[in-house]
N, C-alpha and C positions, 0 to 999 in steps of 0.2 A: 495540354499535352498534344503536341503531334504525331504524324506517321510519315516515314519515309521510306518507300520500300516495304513497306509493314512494315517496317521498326518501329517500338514507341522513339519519341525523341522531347525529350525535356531541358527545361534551361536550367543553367548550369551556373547560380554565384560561383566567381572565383577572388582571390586576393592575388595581385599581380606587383610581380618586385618592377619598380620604374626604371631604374638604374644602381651600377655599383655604388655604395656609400663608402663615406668616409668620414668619421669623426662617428659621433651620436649618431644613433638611427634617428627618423624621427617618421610618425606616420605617414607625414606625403613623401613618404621613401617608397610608398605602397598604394596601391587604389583598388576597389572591387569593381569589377567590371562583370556584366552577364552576357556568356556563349550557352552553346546548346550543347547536347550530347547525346548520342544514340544509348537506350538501355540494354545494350546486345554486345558480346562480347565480340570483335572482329574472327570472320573464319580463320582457321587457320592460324589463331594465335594460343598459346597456354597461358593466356590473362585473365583479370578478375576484373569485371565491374563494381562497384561498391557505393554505398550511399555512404559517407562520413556522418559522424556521429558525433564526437568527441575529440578536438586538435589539442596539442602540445605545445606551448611555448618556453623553450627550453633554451638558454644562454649558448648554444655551440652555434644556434642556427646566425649567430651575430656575423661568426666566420664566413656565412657560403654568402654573404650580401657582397665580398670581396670579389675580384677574380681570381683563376684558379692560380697564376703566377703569386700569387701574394699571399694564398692560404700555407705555403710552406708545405707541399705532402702532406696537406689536409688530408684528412679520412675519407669524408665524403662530398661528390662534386659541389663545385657551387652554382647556387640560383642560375638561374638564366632570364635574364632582363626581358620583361616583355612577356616572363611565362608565368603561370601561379609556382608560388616559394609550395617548398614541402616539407615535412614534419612526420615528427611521430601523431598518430592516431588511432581513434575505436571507431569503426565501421562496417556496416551489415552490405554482406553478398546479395547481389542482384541478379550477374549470372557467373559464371566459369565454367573457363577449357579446361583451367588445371586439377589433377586428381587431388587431389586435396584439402580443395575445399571444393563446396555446392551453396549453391542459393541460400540463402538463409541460416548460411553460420552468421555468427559473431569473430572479427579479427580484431588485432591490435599489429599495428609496426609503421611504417612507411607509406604515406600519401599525400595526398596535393591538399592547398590551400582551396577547394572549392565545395560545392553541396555534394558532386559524383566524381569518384576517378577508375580512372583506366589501370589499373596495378599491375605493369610486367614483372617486377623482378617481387619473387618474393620468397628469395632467400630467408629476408630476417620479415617476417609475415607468421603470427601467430594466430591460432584458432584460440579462441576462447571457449574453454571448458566450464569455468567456474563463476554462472551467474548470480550466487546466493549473495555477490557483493556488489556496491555501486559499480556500476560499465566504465565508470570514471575514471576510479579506481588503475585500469588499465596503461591510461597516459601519465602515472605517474608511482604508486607505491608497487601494482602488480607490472608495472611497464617498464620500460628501458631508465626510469630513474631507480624505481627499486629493485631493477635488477645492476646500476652503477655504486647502490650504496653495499647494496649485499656484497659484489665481488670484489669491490676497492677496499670494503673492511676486513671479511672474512677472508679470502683470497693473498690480497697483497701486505695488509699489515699482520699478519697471525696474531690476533690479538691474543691475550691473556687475562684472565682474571685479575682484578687489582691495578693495571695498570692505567696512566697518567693519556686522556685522549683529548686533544682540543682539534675544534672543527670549527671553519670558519664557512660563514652565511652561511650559517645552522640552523635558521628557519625555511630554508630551501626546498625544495622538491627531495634532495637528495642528501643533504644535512641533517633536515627533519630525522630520517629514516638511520643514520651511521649514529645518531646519538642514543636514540633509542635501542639498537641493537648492541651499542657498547653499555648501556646501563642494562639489561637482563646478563649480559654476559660479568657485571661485575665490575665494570671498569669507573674512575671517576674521570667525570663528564664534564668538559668546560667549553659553552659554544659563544661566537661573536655575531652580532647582528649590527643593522646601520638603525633601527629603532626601540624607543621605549618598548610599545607594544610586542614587537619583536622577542625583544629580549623577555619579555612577563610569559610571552608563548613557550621559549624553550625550558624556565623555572619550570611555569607553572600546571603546562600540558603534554609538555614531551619529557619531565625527569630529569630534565638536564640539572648538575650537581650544583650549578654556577655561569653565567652568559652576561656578557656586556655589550655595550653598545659603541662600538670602534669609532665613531662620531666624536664621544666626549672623551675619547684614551689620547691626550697631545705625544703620549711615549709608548706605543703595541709592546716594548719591550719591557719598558716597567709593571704594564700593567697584566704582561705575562708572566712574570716573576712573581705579580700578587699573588693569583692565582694557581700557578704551579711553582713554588719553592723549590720544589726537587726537579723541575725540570718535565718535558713532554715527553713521552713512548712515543705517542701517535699522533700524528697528524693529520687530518683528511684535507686536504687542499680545494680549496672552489675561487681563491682570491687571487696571489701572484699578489708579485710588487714588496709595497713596503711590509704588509703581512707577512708575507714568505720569509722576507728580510729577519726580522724579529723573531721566527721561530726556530732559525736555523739557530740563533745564539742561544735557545732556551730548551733545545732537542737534548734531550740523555742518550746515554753511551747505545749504537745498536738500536736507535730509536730507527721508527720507519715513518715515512710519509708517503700518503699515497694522493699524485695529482691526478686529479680529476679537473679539473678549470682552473681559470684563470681569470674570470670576470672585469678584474680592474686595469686589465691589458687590452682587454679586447675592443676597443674603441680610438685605443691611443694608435697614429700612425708611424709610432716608434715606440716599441717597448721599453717599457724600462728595466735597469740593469740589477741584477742581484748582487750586493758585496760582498754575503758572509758564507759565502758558498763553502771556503776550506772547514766549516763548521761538520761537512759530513762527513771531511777527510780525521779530524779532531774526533770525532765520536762516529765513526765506525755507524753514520745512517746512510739507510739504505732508503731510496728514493726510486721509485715508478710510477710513470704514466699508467693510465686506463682506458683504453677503448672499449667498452662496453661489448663490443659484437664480439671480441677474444671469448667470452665467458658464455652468451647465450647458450650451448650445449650444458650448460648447470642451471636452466630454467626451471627443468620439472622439483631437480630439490631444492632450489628456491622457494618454487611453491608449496612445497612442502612444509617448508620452513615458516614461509609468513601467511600464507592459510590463516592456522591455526591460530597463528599471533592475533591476528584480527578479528577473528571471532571469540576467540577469550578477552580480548578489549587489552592485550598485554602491548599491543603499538596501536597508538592515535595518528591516523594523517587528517591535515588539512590541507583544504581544497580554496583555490582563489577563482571563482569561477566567472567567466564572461558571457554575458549571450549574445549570440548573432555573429555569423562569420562578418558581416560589416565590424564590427567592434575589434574585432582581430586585431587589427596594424598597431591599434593603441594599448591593446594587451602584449602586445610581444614588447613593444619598446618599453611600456614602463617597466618589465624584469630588468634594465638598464639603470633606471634611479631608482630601483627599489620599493618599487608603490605597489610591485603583488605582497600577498600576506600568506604561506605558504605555495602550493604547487598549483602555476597559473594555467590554465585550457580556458579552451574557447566551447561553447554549445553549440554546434550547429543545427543537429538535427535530436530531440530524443528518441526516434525513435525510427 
């Protein structure tokens, strides 16, 4: 550790996006390189230093690899070539201007790919209250995934008791968590996975009623007829494409879907087209997008909500965990073929 100015000043892993991609990500899309950093927040700014802890690798971040012309009124900017990529994360305060937080909270929200960041905007910047659960826990069931499954289920589909719910890449960060919430609420559970294992996790650890493996289905349409005869309520959306396709024809009257991703699009340089779209005009569904940050003001009764779940053992998450921000580049691109086993982070620091 150095001094400069009396500052301490430390070096700084970072993961840095090389350039825009196209097609497949692939790790040398990415490289860690090490700078320095001062552990002092700039005078004159309302910023937070932080030590990262815990990073997110989450399927939207596929979009900001684009530029911003081709994100289509993306949500949020894209990468910048040459700079560390950023992500949802859990990270301890070193110092801050902003009232808000002090030294030595615990955060979860928005930060850089490196060991320390500089945090200006921290808007969507939570403190963490509730250490009695894994800190982990933060990037993904108490974080911005399980605050996408809470408001994409509860929120946009009103679900009800009894009704018919399929959810695809249901062993997801965020699949996991919508199926589990539809099975205490009553509903029957049918989720899709791309493996065996997969598919035995949502049976046989998250409740699900019934899950298959979209690999060996040659007809998504047939083999959603097995499974729901009477047709879908709900749908939780993570896939697009020919999935989407297939459930529009097997949606009941007034059914709702709520998209959240889109996975099997996001790689392709030309999307592919939906056909059976009059299917929502035919049965009267109801279909919305989700941005996540619309809902954060329903954080605290979220947590209210799944607290409790979690320490009465009433929701299991799992965790696919990586260590070393070195290992990062090839944890994010395998959520692309499918090789994480629930909700993928990286370890940077524990503590």
């Amino acid at each position: 550790m150095a001094s400069v100015d009396g500052e301490k000043v430390v070096s700084n892993k970072q993961v840095i996006l090389r350039d825009y991609v196209s097609g497949f990500p692939k790790e040398s899309d990415m490289y860690v390189t090490t700078g320095t950093v001062k552990l002092k927040v700039p005078q004159g700014s309302n910023a937070i230093l932080v030590k990262n802890l815990y990073l997110s690798c989450d399927p939207y971040m596929r979009g900001l690899m684009r530029p911003a012309t081709s994100i289509k009124a993306s949500y949020i900017a894209p990468f910048k070539p040459g700079s560390p990529i950023t992500g949802h994360g859990v990270a301890k305060v070193l110092d801050s201007a902003h009232p808000n937080f002090k030294k030595g909270d615990l955060v979860w929200g928005m930060t850089g790919w490196e060991e320390y960041s500089l945090i200006t905007e921290t808007d969507f910047l939570f403190k963490i209250e509730h250490t009695d659960v894994p800190l982990s826990y933060y990037t993904g069931i108490l974080g911005m995934p399980g605050m996408t499954a809470y408001a994409g289920f509860y929120e946009v589909c009103s679900p009800k008791k009894g009704e018919y719910v399929f959810i695809s890449a249901a062993s997801g960060a965020v699949g996991q968590l919508v199926g589990q919430f539809a099975k205490l609420l009553g509903c029957f559970v049918v989720g899709s996975a791309g493996s065996k294992e997969k598919v035995d996790l949502l049976k046989n650890k998250f409740g699900f009623d019934e899950a298959f493996n979209y690999k060996e289905e040659p007809d998504l349409d047939a083999a959603l007829k097995r499974y729901f005869p009477e047709g879908i309520d709900i749908y939780f959306e993570n896939v697009g494409g020919k999935t989407l396709d297939a459930v529009l024809l097997n949606m009941r009257i007034h059914g709702r879907i709520a998209a959240c991703g889109m996975i099997s699009q996001y790689n392709l340089d030309e999307p592919e087209g939906v056909k059976n779209l009059m299917d929502l005009v035919y049965k009267r569904v109801y279909m919305q997008g989700i941005a996540v940050f619309d809902y954060y003001h329903l954080y605290p009764k979220f947590l209210d909500t799944v607290l409790p779940y979690i320490k009465e053992e009433k929701i299991v998450y799992v965790e696919d965990i990586t260590e070393g921000l070195e290992s990062g580049p090839a944890a994010l691109v395998g959520l692309f073929s499918g090789h994480n086993v629930g909700k993928q982070l990286v370890v940077v620091a524990r503590e």
